[in-house]
C-alpha positions in Angstrom: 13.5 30.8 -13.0 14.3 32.5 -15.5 17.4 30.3 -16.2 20.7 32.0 -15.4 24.0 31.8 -16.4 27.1 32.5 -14.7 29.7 34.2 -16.6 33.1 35.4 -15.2 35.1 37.7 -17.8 38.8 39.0 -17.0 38.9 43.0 -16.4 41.8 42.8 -18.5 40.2 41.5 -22.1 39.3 43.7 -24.7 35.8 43.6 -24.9 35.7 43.7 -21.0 34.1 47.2 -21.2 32.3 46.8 -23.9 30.5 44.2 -22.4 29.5 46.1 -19.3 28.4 49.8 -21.6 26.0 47.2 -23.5 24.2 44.9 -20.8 23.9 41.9 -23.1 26.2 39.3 -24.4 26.0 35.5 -25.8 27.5 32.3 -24.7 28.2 30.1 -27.8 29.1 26.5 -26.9 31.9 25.5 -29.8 31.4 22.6 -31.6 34.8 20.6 -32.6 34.6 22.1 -35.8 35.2 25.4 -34.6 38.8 25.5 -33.7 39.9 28.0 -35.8 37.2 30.3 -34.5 38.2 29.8 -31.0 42.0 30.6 -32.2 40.9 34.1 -33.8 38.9 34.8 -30.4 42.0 34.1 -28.2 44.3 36.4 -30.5 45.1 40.0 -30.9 43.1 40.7 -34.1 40.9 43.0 -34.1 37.0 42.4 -33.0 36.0 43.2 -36.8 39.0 40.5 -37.9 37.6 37.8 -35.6 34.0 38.3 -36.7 35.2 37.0 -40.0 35.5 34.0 -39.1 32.0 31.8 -38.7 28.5 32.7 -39.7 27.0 35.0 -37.3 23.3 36.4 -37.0 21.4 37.8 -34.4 18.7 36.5 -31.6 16.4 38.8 -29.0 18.9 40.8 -27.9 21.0 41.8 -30.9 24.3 40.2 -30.0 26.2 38.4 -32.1 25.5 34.4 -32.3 27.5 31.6 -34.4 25.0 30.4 -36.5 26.3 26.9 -36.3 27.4 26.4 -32.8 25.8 23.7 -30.6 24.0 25.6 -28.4 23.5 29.6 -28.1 22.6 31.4 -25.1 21.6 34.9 -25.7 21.2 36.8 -22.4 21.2 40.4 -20.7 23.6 41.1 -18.2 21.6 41.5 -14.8 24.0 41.7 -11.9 28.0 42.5 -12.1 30.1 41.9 -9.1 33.8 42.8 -9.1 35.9 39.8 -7.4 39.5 40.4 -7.5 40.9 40.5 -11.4 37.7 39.5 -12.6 33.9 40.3 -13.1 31.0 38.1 -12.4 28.4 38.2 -14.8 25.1 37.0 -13.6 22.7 36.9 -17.0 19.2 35.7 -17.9 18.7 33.5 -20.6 16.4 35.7 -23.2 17.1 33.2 -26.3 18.3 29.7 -26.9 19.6 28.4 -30.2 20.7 24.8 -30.8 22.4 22.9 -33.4 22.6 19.2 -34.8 26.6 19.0 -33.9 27.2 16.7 -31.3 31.3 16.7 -30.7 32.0 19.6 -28.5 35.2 21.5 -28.5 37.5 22.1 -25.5 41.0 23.5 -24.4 42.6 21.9 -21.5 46.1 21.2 -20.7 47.3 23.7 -23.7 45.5 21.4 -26.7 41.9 21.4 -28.1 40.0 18.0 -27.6 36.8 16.9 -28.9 34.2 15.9 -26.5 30.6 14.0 -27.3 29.4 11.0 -29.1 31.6 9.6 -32.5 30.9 7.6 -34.9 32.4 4.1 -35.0 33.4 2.7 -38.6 
């Protein structure tokens, strides 16, 4: 209590700074729908550029959440240790948001999958 999550960001990104200088952040959980949003996060456009892709509004804290992802953690950032070439993020939960979607989306071995329940025709 409250519930925590654990986020570990690379010093190197982008936003690595910007992330620390505001104290808050969200964790949206993509649903398998949202490939090409998880594309324009992983390339070099510009933050303003990748906020056109999705719906985005706003929770408790101000950051930005993707309206439709399956779940939405909104949190403040509460502790920051530096381990090696990254940063542990240790955040409270201030905000949930979930969705109906139940395929979520995930990169391993170099390709997106889709995880979660299907529908058999």
């Amino acid at each position: 209590t409250p519930p925590t999550l654990l986020v570990c960001m690379n010093q190197s990104a982008s936003s690595h700074a910007h992330f620390l200088d505001n104290k808050i952040l969200t964790v949206n959980v993509l649903g398998a729908h949202h490939e090409h949003i998880s594309k324009a996060f992983s390339s070099k456009l510009t933050p303003e550029e990748r906020f056109k892709h999705g719906e985005w509004i706003e929770l408790e804290t101000g950051s930005p959440v993707l309206d439709d992802a399956l779940v939405s953690f909104d949190c403040e950032i509460e502790q920051i240790q530096q381990v090696g070439t990254h940063t542990i993020l240790i955040c409270p939960i201030v905000a949930i948001k979930q969705s109906q979607h139940d395929q979520s989306l995930v990169y391993f071995n170099r390709a997106y999958h889709q995880v979660g329940q299907t529908e058999i025709v």
